[in-house]
PDB file of N, CA, C and O in Angstrom:
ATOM      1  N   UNK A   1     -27.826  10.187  -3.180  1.00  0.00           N
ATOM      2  CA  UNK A   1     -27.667   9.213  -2.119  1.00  0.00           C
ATOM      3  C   UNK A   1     -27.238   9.912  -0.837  1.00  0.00           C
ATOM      4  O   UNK A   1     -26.424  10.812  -1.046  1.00  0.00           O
ATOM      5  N   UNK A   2     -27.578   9.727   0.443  1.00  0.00           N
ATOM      6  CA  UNK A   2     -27.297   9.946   1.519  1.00  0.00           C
ATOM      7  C   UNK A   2     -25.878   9.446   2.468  1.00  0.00           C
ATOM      8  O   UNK A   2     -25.512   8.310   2.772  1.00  0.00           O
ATOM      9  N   UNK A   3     -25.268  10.794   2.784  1.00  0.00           N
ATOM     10  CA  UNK A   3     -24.013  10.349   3.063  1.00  0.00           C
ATOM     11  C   UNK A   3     -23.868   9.217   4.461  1.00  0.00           C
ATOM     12  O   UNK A   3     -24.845   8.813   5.092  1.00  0.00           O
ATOM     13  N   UNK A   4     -22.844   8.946   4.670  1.00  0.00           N
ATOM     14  CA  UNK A   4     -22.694   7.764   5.660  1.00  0.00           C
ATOM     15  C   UNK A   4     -22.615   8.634   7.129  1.00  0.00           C
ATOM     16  O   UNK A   4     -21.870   9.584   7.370  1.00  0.00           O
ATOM     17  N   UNK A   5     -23.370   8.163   7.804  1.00  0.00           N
ATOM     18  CA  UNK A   5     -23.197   8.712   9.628  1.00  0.00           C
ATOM     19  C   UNK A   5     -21.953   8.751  10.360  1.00  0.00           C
ATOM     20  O   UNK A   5     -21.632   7.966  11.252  1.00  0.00           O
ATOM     21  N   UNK A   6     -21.084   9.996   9.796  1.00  0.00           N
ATOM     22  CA  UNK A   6     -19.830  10.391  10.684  1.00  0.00           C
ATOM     23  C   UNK A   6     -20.377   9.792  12.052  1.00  0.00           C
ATOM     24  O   UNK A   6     -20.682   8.619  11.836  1.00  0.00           O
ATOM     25  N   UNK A   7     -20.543  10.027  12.951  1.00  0.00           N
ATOM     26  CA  UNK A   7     -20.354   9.472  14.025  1.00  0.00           C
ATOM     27  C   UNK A   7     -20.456   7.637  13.943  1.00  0.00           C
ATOM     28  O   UNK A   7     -19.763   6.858  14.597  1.00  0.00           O
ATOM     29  N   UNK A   8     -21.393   7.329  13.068  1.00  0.00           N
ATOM     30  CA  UNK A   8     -21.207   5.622  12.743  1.00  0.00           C
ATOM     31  C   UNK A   8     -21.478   4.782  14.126  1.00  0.00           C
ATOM     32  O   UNK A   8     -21.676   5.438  15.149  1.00  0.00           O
ATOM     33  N   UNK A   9     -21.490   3.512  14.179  1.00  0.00           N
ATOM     34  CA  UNK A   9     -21.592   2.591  15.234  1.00  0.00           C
ATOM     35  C   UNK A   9     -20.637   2.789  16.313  1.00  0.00           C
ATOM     36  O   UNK A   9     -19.535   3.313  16.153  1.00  0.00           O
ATOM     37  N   UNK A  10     -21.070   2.376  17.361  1.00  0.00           N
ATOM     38  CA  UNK A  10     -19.960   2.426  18.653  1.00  0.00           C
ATOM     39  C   UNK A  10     -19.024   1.446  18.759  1.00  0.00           C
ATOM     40  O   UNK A  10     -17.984   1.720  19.357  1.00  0.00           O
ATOM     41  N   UNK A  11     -19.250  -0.147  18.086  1.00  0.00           N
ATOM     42  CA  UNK A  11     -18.440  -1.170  17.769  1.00  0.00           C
ATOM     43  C   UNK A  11     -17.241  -0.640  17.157  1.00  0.00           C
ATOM     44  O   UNK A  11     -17.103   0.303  16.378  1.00  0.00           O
ATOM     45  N   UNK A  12     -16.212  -1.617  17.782  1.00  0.00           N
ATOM     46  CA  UNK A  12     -14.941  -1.495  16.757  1.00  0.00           C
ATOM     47  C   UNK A  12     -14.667  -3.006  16.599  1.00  0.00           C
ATOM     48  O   UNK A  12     -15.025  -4.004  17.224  1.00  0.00           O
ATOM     49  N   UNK A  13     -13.596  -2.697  15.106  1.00  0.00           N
ATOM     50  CA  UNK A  13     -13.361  -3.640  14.276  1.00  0.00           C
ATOM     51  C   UNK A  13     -11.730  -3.969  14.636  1.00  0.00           C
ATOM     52  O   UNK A  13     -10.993  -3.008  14.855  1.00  0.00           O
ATOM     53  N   UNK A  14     -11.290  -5.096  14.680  1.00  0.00           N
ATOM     54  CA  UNK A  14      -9.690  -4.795  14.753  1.00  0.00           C
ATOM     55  C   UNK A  14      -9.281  -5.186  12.683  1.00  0.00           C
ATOM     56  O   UNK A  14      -9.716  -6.269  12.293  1.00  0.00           O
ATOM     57  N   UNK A  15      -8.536  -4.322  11.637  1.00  0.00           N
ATOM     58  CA  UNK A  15      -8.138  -4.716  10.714  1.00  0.00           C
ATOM     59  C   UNK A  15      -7.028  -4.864  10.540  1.00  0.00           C
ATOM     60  O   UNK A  15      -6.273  -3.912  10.737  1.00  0.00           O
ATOM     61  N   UNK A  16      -6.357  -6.523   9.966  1.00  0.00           N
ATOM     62  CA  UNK A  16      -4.999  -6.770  10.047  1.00  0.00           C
ATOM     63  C   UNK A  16      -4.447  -6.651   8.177  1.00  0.00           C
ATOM     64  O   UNK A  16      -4.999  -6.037   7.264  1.00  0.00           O
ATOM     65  N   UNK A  17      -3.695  -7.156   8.163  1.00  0.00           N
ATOM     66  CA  UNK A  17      -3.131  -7.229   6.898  1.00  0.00           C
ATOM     67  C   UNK A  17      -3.155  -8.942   6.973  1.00  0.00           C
ATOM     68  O   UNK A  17      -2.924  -9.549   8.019  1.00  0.00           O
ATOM     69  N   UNK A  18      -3.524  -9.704   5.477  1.00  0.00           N
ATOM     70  CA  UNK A  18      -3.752 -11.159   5.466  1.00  0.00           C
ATOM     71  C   UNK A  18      -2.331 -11.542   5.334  1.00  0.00           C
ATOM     72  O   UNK A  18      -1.973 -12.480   6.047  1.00  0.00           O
ATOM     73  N   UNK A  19      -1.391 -10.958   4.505  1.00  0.00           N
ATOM     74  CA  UNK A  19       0.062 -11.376   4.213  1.00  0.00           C
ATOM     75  C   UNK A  19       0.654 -11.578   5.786  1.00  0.00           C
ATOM     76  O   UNK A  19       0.870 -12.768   6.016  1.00  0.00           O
ATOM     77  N   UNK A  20       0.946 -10.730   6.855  1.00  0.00           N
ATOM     78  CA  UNK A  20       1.890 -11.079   7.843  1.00  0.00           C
ATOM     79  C   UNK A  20       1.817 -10.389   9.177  1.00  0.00           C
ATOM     80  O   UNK A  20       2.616 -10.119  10.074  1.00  0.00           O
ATOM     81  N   UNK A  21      -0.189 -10.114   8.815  1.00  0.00           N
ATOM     82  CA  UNK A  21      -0.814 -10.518  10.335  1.00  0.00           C
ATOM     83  C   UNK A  21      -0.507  -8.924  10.999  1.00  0.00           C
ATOM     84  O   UNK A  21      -0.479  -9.042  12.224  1.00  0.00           O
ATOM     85  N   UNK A  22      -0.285  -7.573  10.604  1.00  0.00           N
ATOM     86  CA  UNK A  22       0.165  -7.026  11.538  1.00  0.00           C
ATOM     87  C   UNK A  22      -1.063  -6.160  11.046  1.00  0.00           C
ATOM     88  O   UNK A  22      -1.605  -6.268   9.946  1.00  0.00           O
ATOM     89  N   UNK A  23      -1.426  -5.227  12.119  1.00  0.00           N
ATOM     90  CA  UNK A  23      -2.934  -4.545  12.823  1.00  0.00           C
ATOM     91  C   UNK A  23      -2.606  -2.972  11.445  1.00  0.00           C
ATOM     92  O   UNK A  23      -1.633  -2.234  11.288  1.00  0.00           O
ATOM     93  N   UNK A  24      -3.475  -3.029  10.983  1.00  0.00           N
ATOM     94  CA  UNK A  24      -3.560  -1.766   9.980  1.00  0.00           C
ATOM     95  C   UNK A  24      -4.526  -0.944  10.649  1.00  0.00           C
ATOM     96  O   UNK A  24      -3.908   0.085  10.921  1.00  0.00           O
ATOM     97  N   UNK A  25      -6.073  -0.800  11.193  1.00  0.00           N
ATOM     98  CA  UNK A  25      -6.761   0.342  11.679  1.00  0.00           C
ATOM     99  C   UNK A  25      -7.509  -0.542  12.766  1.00  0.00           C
ATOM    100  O   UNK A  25      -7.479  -1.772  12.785  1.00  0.00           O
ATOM    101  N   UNK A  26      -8.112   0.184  13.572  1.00  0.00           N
ATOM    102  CA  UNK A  26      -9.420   0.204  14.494  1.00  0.00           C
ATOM    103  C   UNK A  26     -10.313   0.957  13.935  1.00  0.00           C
ATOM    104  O   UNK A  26      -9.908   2.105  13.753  1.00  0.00           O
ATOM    105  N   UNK A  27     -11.820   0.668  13.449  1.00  0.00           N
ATOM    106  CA  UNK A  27     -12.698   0.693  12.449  1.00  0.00           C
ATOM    107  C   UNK A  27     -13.558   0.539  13.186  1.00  0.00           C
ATOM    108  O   UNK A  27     -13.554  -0.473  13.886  1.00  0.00           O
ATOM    109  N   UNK A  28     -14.785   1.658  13.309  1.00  0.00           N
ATOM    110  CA  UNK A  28     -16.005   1.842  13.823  1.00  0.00           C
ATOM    111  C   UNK A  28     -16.980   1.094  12.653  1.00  0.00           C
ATOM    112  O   UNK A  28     -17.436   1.899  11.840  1.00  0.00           O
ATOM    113  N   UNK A  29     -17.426  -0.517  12.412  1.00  0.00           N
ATOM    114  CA  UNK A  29     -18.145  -1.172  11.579  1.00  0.00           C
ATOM    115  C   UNK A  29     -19.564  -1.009  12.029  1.00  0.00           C
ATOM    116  O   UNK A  29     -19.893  -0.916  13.211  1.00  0.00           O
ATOM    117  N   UNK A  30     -20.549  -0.975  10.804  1.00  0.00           N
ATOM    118  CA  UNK A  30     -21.681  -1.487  10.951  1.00  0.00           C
ATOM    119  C   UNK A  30     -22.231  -2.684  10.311  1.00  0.00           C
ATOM    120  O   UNK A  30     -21.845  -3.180   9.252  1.00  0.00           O
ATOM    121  N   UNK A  31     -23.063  -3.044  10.980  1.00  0.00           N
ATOM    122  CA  UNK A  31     -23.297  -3.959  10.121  1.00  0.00           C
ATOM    123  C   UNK A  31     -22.662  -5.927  10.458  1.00  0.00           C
ATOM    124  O   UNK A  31     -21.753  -6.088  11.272  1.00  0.00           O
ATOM    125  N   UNK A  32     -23.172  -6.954   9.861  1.00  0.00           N
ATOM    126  CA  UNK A  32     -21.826  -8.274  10.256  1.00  0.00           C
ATOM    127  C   UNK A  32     -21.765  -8.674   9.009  1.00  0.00           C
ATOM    128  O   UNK A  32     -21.662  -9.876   8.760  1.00  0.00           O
ATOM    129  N   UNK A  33     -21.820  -7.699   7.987  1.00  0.00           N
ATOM    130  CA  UNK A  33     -21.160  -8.300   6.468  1.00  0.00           C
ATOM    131  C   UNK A  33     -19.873  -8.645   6.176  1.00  0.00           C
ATOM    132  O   UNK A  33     -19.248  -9.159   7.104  1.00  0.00           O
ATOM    133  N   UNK A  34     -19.319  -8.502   5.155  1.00  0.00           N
ATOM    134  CA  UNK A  34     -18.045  -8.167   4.946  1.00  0.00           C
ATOM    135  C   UNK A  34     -17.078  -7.195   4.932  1.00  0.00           C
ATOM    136  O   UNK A  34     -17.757  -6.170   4.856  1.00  0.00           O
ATOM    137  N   UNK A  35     -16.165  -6.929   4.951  1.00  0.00           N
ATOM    138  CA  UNK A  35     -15.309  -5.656   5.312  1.00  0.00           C
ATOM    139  C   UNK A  35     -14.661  -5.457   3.349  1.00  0.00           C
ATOM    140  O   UNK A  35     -13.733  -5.938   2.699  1.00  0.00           O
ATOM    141  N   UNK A  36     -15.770  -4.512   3.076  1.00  0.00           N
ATOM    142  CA  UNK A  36     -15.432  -4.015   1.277  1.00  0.00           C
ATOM    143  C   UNK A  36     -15.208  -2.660   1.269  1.00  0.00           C
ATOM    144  O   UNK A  36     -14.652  -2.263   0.245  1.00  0.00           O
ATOM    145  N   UNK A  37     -15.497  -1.737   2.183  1.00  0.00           N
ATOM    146  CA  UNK A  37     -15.137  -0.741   2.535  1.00  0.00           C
ATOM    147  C   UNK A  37     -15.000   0.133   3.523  1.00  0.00           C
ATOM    148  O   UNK A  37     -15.967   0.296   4.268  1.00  0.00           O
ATOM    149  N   UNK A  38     -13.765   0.894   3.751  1.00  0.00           N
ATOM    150  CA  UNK A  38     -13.700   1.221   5.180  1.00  0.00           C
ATOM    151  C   UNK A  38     -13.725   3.440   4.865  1.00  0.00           C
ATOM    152  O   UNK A  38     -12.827   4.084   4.322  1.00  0.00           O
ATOM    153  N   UNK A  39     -15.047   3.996   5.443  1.00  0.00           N
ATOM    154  CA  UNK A  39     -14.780   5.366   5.370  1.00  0.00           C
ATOM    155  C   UNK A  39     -13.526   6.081   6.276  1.00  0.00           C
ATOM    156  O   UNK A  39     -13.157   5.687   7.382  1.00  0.00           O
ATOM    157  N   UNK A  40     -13.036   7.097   5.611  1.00  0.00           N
ATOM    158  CA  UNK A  40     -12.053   7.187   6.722  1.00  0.00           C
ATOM    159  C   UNK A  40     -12.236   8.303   7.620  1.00  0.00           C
ATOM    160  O   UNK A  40     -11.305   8.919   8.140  1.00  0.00           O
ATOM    161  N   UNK A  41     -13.456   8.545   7.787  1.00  0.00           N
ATOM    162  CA  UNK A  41     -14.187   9.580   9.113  1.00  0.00           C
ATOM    163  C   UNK A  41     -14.730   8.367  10.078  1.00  0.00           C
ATOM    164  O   UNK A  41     -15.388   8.724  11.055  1.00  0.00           O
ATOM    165  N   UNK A  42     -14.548   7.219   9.921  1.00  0.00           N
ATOM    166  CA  UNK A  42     -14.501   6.227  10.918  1.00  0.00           C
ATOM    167  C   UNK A  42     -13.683   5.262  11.031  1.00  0.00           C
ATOM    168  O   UNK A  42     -14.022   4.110  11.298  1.00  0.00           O
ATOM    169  N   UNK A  43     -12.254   5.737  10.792  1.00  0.00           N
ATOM    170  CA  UNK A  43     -11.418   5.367  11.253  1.00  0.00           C
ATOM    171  C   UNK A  43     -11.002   5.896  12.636  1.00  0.00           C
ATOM    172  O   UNK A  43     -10.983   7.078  12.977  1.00  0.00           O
ATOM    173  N   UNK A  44     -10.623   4.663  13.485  1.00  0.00           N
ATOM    174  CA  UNK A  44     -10.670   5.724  14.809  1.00  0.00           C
ATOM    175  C   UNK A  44      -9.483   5.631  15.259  1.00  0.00           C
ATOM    176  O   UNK A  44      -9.064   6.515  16.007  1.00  0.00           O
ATOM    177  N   UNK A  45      -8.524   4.331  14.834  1.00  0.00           N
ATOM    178  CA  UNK A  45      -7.155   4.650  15.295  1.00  0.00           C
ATOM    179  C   UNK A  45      -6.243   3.864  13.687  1.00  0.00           C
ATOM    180  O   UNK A  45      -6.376   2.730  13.227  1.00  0.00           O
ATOM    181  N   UNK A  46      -5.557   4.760  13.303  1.00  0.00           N
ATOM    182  CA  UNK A  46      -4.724   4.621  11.762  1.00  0.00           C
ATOM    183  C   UNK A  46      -3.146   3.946  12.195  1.00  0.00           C
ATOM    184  O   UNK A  46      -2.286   4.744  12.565  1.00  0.00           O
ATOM    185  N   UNK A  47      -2.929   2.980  12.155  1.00  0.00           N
ATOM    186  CA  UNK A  47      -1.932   2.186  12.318  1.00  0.00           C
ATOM    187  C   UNK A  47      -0.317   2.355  11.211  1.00  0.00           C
ATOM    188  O   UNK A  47       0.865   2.113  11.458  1.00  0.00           O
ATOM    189  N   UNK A  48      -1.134   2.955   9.790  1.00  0.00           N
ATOM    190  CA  UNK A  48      -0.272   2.751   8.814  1.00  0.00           C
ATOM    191  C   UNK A  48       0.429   3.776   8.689  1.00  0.00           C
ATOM    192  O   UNK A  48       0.129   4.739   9.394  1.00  0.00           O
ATOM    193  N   UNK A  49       1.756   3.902   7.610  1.00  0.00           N
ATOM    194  CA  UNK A  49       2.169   5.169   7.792  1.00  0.00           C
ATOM    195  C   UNK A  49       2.243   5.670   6.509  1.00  0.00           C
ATOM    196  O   UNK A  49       2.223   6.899   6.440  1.00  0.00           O
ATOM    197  N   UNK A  50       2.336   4.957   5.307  1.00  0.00           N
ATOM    198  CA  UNK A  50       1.348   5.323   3.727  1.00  0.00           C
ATOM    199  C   UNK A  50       0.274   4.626   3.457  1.00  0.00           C
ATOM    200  O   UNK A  50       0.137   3.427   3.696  1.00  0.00           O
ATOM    201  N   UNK A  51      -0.510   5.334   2.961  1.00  0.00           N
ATOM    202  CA  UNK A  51      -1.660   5.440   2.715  1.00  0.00           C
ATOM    203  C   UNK A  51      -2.316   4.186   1.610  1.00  0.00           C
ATOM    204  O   UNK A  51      -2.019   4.328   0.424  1.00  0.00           O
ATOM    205  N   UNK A  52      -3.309   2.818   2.049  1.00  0.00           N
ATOM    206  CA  UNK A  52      -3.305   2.250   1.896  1.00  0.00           C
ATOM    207  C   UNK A  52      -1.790   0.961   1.393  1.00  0.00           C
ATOM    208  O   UNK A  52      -1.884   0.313   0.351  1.00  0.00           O
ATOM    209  N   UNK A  53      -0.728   0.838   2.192  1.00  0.00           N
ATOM    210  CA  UNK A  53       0.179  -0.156   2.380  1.00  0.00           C
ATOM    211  C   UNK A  53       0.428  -0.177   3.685  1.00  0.00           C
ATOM    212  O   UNK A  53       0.496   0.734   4.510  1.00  0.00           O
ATOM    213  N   UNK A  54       0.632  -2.021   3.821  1.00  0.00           N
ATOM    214  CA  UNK A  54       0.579  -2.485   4.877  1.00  0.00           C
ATOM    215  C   UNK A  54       2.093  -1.727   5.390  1.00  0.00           C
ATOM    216  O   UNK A  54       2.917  -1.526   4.498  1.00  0.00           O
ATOM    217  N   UNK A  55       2.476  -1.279   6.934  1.00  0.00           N
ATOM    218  CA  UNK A  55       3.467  -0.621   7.461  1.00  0.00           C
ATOM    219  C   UNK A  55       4.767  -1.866   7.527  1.00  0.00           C
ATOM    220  O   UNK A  55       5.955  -1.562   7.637  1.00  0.00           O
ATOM    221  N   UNK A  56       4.232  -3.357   7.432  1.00  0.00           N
ATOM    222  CA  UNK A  56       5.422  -4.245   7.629  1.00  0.00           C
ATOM    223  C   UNK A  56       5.544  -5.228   6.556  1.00  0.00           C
ATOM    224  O   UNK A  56       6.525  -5.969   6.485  1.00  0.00           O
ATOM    225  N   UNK A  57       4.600  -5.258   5.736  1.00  0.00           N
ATOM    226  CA  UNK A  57       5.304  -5.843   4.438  1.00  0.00           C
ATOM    227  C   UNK A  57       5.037  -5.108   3.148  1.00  0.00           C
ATOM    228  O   UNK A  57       5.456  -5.529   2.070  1.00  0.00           O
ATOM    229  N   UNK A  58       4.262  -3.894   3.291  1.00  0.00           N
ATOM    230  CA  UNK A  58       4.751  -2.958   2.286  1.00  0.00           C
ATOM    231  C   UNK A  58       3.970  -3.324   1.128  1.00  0.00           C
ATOM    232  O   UNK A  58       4.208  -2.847   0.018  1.00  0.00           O
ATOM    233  N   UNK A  59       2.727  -4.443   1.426  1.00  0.00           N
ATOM    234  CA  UNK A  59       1.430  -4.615   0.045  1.00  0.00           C
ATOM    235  C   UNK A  59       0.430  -3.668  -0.104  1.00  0.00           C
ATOM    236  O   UNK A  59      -0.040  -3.090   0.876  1.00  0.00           O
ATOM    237  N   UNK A  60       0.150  -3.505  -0.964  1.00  0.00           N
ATOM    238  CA  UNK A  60      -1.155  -2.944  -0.767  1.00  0.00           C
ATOM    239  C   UNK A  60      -2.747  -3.517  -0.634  1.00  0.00           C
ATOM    240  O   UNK A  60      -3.041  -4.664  -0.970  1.00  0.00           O
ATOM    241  N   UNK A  61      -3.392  -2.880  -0.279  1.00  0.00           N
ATOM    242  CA  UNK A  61      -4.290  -3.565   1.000  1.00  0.00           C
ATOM    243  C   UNK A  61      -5.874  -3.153   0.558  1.00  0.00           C
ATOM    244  O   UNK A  61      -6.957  -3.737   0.570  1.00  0.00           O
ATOM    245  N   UNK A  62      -5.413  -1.875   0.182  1.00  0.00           N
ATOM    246  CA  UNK A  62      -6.674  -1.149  -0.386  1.00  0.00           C
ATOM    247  C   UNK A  62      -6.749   0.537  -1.071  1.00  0.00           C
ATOM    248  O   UNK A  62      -6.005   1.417  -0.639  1.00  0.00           O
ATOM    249  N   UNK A  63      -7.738   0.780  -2.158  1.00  0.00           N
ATOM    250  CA  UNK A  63      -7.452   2.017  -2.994  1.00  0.00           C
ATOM    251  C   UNK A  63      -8.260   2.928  -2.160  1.00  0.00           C
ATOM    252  O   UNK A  63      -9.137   2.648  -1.342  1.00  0.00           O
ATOM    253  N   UNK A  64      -7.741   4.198  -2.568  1.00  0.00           N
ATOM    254  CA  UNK A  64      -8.647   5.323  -2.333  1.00  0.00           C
ATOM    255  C   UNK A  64      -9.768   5.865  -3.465  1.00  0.00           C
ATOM    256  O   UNK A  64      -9.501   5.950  -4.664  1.00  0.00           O
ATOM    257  N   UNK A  65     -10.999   6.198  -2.910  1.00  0.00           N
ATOM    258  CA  UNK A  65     -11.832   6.098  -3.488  1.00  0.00           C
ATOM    259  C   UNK A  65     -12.826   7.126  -3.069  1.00  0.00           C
ATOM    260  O   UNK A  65     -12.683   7.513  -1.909  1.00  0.00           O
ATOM    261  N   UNK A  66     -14.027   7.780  -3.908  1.00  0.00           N
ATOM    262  CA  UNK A  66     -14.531   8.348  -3.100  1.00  0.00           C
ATOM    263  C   UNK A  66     -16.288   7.680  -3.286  1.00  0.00           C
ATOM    264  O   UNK A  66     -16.863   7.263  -4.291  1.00  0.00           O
ATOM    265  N   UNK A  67     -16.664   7.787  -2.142  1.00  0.00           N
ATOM    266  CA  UNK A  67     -17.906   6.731  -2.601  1.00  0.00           C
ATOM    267  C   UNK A  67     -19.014   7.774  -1.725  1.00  0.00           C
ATOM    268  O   UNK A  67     -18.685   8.477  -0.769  1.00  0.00           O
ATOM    269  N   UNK A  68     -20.421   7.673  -2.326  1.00  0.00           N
ATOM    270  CA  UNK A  68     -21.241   8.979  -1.959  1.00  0.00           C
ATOM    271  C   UNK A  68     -20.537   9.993  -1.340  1.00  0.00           C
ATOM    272  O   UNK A  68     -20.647  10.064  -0.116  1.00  0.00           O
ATOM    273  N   UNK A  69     -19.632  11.032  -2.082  1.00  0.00           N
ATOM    274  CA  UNK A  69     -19.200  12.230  -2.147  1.00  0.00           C
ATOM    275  C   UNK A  69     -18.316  11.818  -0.092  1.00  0.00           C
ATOM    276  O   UNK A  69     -18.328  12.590   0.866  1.00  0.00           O
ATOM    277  N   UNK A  70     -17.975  11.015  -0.128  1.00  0.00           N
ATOM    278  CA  UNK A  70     -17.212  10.641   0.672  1.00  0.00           C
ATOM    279  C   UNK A  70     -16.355   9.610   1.021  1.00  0.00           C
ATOM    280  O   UNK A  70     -16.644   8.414   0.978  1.00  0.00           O
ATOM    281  N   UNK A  71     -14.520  10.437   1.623  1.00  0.00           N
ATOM    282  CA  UNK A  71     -13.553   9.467   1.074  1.00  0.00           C
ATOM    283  C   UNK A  71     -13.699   7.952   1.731  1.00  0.00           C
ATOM    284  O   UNK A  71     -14.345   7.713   2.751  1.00  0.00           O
ATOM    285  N   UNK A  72     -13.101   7.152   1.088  1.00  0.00           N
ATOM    286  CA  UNK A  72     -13.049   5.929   1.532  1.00  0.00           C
ATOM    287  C   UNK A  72     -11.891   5.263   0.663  1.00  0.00           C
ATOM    288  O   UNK A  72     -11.495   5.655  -0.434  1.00  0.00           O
ATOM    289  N   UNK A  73     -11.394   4.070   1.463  1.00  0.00           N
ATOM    290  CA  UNK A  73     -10.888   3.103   1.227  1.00  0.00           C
ATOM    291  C   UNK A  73     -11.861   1.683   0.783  1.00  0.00           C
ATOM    292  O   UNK A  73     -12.900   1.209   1.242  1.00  0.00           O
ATOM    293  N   UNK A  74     -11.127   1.375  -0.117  1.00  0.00           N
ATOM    294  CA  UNK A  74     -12.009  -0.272  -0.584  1.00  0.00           C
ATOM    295  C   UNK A  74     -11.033  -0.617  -1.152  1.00  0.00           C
ATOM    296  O   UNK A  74     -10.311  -0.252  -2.080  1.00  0.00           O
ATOM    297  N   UNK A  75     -11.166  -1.802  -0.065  1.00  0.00           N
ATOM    298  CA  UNK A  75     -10.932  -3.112   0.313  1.00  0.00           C
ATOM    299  C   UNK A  75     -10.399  -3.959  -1.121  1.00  0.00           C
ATOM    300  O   UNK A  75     -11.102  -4.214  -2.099  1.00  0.00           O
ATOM    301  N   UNK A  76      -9.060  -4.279  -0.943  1.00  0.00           N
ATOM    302  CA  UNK A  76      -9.103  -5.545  -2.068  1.00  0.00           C
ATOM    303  C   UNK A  76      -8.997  -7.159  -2.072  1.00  0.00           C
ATOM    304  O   UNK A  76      -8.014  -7.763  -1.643  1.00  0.00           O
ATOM    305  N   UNK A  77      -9.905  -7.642  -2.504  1.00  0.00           N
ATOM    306  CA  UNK A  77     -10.211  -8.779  -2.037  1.00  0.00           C
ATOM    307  C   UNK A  77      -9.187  -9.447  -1.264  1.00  0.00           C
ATOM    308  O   UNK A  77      -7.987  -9.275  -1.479  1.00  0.00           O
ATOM    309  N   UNK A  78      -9.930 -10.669   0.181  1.00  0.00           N
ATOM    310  CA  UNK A  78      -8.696 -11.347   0.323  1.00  0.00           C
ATOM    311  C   UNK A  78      -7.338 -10.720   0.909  1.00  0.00           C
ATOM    312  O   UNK A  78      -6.606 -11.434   1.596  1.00  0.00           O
ATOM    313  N   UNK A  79      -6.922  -9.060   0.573  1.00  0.00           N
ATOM    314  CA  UNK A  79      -5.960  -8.477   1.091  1.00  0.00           C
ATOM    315  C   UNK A  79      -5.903  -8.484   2.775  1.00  0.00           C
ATOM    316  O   UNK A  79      -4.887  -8.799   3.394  1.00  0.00           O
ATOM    317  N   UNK A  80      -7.262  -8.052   3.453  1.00  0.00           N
ATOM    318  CA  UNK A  80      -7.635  -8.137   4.805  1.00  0.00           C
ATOM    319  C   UNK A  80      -7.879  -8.970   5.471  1.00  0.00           C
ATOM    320  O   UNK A  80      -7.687 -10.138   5.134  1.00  0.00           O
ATOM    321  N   UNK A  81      -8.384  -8.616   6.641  1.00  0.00           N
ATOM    322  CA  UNK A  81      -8.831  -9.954   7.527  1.00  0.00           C
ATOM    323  C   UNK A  81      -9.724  -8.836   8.769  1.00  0.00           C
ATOM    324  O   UNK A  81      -9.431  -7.640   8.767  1.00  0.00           O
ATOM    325  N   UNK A  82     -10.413  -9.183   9.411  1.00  0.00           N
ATOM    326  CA  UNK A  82     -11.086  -8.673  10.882  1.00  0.00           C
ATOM    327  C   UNK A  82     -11.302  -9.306  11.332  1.00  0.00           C
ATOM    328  O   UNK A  82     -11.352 -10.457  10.898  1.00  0.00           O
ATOM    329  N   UNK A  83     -11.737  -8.752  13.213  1.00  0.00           N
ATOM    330  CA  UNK A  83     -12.388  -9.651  14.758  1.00  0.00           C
ATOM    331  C   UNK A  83     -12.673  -8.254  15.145  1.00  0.00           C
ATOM    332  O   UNK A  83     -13.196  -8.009  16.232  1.00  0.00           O
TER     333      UNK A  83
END
């Protein structure tokens, strides 16, 4: 399978946490699907300060994973939200 386009779309995503609303990344998205996984070579600004938990209520949000030989985060249901 063919890896995902480091450089990626020029759009950004704002991603919050669903529990108490506070901003986890700015996310270069493609696509107007759903948000099931986020690579993290297009992450463009990292809000959190461990690695998949939210920085203000301390849930977790999403696993690390590696998906076509590149890392990523995915998404657990319902945990997120985007605009």
């Amino acid at each position: 399978m063919a890896k995902p386009n480091k450089k990626g779309p020029s759009k950004t995503v704002d991603i919050y946490c669903s529990n108490c609303n506070s901003q986890l990344f700015k996310y270069r998205k493609a696509g107007k699907g759903a948000l099931v996984k986020c690579f993290k070579e297009r992450i463009s600004k990292d809000y959190t300060t461990s690695s998949c938990t939210c920085p203000n209520c301390e849930k977790q949000f999403a696993r690390e994973v590696i998906i076509r030989g590149t890392p990523a985060f995915k998404m657990i249901g319902g945990k997120v939200w985007f605009k």
